[in-house]
N, CA, C and O atoms as CSV, one atom per row, in Angstrom:
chain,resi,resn,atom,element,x,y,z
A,1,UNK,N,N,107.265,99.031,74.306
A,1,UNK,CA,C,107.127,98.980,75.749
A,1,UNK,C,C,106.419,100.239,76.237
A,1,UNK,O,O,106.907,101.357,76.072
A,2,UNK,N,N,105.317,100.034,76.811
A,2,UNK,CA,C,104.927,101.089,77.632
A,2,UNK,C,C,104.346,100.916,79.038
A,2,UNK,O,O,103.276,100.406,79.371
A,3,UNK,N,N,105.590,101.621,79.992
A,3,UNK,CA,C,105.345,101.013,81.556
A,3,UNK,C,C,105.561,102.076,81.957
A,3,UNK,O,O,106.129,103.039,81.442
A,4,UNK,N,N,105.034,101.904,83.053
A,4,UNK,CA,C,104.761,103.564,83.959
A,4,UNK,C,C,105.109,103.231,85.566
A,4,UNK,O,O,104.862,102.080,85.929
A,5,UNK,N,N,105.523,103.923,86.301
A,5,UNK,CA,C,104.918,104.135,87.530
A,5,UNK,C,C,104.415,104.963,87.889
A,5,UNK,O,O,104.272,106.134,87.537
A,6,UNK,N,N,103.862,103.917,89.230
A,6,UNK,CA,C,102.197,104.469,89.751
A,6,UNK,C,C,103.017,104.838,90.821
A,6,UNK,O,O,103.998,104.162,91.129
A,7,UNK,N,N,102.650,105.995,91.492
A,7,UNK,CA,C,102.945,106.958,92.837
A,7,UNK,C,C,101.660,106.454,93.861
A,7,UNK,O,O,100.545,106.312,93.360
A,8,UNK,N,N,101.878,106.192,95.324
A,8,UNK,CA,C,100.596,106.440,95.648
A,8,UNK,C,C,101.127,106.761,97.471
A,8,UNK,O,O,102.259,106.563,97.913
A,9,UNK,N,N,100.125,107.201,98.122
A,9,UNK,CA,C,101.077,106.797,99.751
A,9,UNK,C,C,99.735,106.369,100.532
A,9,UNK,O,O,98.609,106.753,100.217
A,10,UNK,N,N,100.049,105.493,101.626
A,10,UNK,CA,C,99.209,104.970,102.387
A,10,UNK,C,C,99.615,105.836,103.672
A,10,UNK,O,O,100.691,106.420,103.802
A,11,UNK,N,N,98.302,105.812,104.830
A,11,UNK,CA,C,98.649,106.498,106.265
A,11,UNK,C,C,99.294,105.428,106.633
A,11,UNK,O,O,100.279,105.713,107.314
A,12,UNK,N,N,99.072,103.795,106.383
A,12,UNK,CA,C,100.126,103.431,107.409
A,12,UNK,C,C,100.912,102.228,106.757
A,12,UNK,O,O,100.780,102.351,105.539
A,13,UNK,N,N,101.594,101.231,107.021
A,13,UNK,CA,C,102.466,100.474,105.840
A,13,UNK,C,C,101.838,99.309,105.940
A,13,UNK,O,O,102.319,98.485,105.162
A,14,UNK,N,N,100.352,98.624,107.023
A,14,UNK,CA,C,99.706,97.692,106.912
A,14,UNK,C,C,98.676,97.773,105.236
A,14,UNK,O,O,98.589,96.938,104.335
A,15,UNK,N,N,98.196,98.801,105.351
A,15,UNK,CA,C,97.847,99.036,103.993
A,15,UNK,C,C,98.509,98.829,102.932
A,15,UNK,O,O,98.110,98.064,102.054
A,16,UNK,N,N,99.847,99.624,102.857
A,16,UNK,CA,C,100.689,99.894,101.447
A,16,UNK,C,C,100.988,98.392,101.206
A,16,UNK,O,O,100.805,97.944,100.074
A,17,UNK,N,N,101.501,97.469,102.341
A,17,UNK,CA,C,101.892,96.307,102.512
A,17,UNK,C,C,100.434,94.958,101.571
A,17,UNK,O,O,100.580,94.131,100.671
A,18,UNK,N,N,98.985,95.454,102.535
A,18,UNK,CA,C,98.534,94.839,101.544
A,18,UNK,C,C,98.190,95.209,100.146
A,18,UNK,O,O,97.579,94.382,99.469
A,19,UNK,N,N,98.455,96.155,99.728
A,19,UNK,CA,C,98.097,96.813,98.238
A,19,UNK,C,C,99.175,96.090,97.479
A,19,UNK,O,O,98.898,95.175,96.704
A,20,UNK,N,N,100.308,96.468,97.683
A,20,UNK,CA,C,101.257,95.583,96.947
A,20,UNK,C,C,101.088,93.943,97.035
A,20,UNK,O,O,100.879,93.343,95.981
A,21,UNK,N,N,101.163,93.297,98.124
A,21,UNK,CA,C,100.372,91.691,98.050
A,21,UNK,C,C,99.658,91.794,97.012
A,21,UNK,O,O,99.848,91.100,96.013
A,22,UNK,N,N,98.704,92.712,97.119
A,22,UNK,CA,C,97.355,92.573,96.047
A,22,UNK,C,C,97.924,92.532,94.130
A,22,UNK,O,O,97.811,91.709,93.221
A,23,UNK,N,N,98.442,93.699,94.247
A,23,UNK,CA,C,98.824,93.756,92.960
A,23,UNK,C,C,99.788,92.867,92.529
A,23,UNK,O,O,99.552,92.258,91.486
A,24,UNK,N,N,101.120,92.606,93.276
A,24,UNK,CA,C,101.788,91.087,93.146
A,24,UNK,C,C,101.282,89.945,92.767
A,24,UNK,O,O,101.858,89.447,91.800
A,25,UNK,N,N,100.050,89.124,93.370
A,25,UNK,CA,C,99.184,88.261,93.679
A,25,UNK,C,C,98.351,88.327,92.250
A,25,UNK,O,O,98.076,87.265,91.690
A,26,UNK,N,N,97.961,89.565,91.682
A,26,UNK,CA,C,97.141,89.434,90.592
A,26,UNK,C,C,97.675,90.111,89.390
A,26,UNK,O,O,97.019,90.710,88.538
A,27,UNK,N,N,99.290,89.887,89.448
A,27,UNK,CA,C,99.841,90.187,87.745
A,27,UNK,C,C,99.955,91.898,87.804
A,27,UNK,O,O,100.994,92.329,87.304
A,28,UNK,N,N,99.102,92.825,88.303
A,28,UNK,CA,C,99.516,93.929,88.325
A,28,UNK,C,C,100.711,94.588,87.959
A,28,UNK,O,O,101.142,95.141,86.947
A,29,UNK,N,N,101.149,94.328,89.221
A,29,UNK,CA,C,102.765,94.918,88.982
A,29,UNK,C,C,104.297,94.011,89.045
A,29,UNK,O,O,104.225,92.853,89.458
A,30,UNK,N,N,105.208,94.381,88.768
A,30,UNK,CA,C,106.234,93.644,88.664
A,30,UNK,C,C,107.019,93.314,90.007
A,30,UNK,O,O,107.622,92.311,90.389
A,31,UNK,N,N,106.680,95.007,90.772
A,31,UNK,CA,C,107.500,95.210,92.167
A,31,UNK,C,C,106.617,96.491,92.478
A,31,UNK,O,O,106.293,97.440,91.764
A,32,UNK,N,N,106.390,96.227,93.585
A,32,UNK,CA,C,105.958,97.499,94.294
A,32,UNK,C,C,107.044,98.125,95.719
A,32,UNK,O,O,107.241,97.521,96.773
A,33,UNK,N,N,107.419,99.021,95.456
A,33,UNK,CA,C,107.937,99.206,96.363
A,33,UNK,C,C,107.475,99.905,97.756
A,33,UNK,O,O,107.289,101.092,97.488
A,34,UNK,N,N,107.203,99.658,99.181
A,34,UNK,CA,C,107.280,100.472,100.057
A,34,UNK,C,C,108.274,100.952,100.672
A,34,UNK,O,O,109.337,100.457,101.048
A,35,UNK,N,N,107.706,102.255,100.759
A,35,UNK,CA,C,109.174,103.252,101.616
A,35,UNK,C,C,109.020,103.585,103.348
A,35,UNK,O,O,108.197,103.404,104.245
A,36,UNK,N,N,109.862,103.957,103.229
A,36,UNK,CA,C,109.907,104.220,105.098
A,36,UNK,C,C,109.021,105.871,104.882
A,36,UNK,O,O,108.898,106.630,103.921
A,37,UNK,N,N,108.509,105.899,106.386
A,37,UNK,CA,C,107.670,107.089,106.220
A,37,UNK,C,C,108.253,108.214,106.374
A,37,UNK,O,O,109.103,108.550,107.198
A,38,UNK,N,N,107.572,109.005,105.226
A,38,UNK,CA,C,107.595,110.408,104.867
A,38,UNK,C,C,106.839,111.246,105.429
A,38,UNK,O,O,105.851,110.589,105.756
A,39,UNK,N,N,106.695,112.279,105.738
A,39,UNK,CA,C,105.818,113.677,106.170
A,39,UNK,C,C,105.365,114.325,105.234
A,39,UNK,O,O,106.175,115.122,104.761
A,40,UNK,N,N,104.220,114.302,104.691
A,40,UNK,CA,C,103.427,115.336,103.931
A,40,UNK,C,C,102.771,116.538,104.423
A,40,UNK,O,O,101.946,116.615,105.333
A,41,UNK,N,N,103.346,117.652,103.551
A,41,UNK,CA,C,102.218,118.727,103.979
A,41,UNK,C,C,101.347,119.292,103.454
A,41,UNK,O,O,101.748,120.456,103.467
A,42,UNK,N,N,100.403,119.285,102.984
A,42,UNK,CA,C,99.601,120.077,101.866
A,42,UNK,C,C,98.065,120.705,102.286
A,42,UNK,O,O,97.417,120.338,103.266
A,43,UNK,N,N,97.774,121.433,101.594
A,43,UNK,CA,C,96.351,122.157,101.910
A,43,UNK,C,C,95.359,121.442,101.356
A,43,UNK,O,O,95.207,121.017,100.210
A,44,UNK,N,N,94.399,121.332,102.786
A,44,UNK,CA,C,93.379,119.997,102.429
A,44,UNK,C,C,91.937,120.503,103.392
A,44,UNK,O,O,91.758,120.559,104.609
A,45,UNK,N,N,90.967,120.853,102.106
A,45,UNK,CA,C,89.544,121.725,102.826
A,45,UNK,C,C,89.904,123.088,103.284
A,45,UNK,O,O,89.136,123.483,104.161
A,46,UNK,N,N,91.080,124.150,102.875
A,46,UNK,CA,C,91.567,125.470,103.571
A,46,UNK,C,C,92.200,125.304,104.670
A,46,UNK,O,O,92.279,126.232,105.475
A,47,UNK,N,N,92.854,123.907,104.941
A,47,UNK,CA,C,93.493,123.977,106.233
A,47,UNK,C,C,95.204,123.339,105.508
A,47,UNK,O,O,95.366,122.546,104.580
A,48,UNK,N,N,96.065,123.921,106.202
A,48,UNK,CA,C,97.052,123.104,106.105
A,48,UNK,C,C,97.447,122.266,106.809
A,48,UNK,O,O,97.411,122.688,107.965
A,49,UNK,N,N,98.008,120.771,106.732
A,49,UNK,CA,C,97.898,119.217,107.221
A,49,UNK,C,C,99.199,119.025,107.130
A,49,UNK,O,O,99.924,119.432,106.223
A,50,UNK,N,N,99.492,118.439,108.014
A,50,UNK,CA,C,100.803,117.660,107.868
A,50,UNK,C,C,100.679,116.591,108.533
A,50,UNK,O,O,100.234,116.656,109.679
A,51,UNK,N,N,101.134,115.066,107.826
A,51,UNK,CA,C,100.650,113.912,107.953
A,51,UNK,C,C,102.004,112.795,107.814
A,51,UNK,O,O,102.886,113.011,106.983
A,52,UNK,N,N,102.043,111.608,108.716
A,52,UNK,CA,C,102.683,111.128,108.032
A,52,UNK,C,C,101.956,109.934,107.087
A,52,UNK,O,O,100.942,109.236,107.093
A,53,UNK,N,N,103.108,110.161,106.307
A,53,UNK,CA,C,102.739,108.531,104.983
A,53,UNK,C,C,104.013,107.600,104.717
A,53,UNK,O,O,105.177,107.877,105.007
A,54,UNK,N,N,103.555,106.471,104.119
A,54,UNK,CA,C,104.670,105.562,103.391
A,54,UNK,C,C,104.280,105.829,102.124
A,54,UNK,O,O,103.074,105.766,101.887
A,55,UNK,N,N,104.948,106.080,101.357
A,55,UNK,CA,C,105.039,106.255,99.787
A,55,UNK,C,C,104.917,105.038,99.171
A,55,UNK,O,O,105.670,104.313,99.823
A,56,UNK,N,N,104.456,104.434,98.370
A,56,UNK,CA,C,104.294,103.538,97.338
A,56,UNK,C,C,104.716,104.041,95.598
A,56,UNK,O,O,104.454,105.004,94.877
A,57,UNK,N,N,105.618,102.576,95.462
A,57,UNK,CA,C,105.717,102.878,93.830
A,57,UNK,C,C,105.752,101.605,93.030
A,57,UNK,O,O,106.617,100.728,93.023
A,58,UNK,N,N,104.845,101.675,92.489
A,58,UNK,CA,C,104.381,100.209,91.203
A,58,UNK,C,C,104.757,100.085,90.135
A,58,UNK,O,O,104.054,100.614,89.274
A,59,UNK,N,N,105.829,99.456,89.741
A,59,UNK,CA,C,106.232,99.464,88.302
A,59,UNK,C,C,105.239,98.059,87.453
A,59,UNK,O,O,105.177,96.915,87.904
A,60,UNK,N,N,104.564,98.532,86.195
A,60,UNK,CA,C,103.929,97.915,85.498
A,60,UNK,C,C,103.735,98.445,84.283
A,60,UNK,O,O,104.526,99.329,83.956
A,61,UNK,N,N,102.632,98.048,83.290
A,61,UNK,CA,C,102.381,98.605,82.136
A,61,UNK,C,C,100.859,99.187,82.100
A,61,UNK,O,O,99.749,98.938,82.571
A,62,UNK,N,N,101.516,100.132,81.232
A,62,UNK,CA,C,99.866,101.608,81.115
A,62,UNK,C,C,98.687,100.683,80.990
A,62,UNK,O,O,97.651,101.208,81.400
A,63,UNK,N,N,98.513,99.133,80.422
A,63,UNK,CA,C,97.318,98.877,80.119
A,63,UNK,C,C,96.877,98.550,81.257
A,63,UNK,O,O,95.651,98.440,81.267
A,64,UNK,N,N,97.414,98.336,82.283
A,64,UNK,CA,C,96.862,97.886,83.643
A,64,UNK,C,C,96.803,99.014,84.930
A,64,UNK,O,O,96.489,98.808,86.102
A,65,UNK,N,N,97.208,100.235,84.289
A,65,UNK,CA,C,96.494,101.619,85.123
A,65,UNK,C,C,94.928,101.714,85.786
A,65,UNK,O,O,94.481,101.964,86.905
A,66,UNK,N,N,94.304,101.345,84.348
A,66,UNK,CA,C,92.698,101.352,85.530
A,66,UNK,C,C,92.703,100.701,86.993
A,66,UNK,O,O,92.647,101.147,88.139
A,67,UNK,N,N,92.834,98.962,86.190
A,67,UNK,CA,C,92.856,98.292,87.297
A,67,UNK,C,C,93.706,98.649,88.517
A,67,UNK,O,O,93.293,98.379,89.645
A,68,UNK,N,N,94.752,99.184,88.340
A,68,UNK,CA,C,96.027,99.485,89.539
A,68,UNK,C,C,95.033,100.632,90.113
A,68,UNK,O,O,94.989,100.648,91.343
A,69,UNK,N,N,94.266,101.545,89.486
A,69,UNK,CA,C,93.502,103.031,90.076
A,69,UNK,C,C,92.286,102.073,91.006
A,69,UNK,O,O,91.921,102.214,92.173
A,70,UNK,N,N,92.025,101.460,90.362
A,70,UNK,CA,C,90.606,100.633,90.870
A,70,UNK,C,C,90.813,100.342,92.164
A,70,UNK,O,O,90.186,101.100,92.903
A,71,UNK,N,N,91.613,99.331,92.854
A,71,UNK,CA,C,92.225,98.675,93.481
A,71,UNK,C,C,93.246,99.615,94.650
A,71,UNK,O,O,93.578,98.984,95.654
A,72,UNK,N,N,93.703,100.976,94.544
A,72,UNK,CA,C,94.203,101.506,95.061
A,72,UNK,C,C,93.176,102.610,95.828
A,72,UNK,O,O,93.222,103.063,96.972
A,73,UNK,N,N,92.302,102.833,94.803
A,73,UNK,CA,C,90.286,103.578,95.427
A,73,UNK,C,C,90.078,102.837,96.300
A,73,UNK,O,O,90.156,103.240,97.461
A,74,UNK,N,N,89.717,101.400,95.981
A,74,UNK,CA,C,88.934,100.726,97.158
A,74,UNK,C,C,89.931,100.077,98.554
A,74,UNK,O,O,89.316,99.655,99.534
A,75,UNK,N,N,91.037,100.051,98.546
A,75,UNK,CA,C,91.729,100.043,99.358
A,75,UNK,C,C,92.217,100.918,100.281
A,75,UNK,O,O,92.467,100.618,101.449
A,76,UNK,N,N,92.373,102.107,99.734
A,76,UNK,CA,C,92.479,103.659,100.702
A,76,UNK,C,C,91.596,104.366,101.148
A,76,UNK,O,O,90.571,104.811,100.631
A,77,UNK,N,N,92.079,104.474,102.265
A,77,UNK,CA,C,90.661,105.208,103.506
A,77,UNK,C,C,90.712,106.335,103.106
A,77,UNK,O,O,89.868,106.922,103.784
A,78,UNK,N,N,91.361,107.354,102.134
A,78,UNK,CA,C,91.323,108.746,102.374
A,78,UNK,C,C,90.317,108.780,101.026
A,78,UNK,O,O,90.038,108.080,100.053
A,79,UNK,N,N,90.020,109.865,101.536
A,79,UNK,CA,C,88.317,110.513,100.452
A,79,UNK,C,C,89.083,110.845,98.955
A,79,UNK,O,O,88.539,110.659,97.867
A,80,UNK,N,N,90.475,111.381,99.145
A,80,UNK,CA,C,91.066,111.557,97.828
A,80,UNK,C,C,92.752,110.941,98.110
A,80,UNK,O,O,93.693,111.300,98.818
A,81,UNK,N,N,92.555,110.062,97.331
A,81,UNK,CA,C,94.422,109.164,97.474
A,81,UNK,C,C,94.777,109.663,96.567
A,81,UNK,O,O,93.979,109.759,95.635
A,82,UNK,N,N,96.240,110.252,96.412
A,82,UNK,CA,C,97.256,110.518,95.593
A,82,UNK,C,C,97.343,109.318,94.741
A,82,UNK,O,O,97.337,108.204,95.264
A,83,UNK,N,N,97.423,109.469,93.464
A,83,UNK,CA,C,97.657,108.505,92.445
A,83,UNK,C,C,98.392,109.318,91.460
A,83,UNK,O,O,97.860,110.324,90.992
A,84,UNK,N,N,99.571,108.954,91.115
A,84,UNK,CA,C,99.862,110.103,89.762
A,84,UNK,C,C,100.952,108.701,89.315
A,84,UNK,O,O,101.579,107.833,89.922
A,85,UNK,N,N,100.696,109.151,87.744
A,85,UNK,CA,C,101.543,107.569,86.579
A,85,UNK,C,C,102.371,108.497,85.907
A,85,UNK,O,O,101.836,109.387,85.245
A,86,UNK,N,N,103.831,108.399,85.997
A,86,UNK,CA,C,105.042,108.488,85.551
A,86,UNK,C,C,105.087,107.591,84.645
A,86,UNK,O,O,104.979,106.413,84.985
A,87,UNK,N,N,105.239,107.902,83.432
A,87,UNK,CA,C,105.513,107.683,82.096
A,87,UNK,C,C,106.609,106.746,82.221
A,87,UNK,O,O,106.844,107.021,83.398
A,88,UNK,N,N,107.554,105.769,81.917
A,88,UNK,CA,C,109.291,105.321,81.779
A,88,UNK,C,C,109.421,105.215,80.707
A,88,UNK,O,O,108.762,104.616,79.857
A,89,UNK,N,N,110.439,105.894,80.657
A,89,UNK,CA,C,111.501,106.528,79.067
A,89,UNK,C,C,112.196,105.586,78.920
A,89,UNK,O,O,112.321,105.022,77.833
A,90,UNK,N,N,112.842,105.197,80.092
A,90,UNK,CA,C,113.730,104.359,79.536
A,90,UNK,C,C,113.898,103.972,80.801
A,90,UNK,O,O,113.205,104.321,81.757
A,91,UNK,N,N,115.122,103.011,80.814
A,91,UNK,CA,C,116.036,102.170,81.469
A,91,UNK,C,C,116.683,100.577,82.012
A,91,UNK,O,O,115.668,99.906,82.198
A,92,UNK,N,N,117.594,99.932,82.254
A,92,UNK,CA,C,117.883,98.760,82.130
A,92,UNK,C,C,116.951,97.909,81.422
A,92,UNK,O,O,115.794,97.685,81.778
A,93,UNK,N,N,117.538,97.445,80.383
A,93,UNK,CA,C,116.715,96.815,78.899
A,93,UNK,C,C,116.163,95.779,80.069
A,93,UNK,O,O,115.094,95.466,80.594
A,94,UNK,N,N,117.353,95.497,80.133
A,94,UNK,CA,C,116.657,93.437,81.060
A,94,UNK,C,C,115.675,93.659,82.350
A,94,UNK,O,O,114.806,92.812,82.554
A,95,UNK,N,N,115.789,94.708,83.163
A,95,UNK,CA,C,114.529,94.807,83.792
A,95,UNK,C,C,113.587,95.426,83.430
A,95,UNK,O,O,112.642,95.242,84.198
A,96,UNK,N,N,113.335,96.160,82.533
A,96,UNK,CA,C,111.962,96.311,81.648
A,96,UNK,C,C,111.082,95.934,81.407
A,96,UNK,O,O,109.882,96.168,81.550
A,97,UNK,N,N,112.441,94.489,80.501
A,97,UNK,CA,C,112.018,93.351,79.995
A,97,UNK,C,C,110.973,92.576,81.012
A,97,UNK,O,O,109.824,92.257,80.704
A,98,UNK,N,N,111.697,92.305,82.476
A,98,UNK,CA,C,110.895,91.304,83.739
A,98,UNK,C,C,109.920,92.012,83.759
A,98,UNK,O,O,108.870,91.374,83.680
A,99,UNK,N,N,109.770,93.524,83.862
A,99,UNK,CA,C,107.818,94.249,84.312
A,99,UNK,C,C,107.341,93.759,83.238
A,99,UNK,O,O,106.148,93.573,83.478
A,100,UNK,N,N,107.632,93.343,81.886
A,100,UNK,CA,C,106.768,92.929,81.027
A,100,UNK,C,C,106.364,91.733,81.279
A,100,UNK,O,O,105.183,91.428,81.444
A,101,UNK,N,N,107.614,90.732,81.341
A,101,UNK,CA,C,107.157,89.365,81.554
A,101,UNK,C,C,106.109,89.446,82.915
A,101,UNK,O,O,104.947,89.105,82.696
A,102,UNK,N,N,106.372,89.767,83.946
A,102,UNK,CA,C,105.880,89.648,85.066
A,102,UNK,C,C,104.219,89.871,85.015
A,102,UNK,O,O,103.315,89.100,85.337
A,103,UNK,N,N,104.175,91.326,84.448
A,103,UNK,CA,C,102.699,91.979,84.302
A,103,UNK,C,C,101.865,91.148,82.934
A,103,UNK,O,O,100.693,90.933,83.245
A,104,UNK,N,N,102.039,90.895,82.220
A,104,UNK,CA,C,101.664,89.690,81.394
A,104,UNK,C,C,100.547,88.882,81.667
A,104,UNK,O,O,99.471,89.244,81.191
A,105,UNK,N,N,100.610,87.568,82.532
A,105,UNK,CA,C,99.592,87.331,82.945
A,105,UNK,C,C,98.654,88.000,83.994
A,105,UNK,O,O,99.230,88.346,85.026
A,106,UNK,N,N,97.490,88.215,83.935
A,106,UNK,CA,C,96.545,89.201,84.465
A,106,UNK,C,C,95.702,87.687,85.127
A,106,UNK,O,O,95.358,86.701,84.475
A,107,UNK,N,N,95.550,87.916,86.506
A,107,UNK,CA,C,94.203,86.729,87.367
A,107,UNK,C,C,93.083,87.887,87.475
A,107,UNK,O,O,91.985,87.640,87.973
């Protein structure tokens, strides 16, 4: 088994909302989750920003990272979207098991 999650955040949850449709819809991921919005702050061009976001998290398998990067580029308005893939070590055998079955077929 090798499944990861994908980190990502949208400015607003019409987006995050269709990204997950998207990846649902085409085998991607198993579950994507959106979160209620968060406040980011970080240094962006020498300025410091504080923004809000909804966080996104995609559970699937590493072979379908490009495509999940692909798809998360052309969907986000920002010049650089947070994307970072968390490795999974482990946990509940039987839902593992479903991101596998689930992510499996690829449209």
């Amino acid at each position: 088994m090798d499944l990861v999650l994908i980190i990502t955040n949208f400015p607003d949850k019409k987006g995050a909302v269709a990204l997950a449709e998207k990846l649902i819809d085409g085998h991607l991921a198993a579950c994507v989750n959106v979160l209620a919005t968060c406040t980011s702050v970080y240094r962006w061009q020498d300025k410091v920003e504080s923004d809000d976001e909804i966080p996104v998290l995609i559970k699937t398998q590493r072979q379908h990272y490009e495509r999940v990067e692909q798809l998360i580029k052309i969907m986000h308005p920002y010049e650089l979207p947070e994307v970072i893939v968390v490795s999974v070590s482990g946990g509940l055998p039987a839902y593992l098991q479903w991101i596998i079955k689930e992510t499996q077929r690829v449209d």
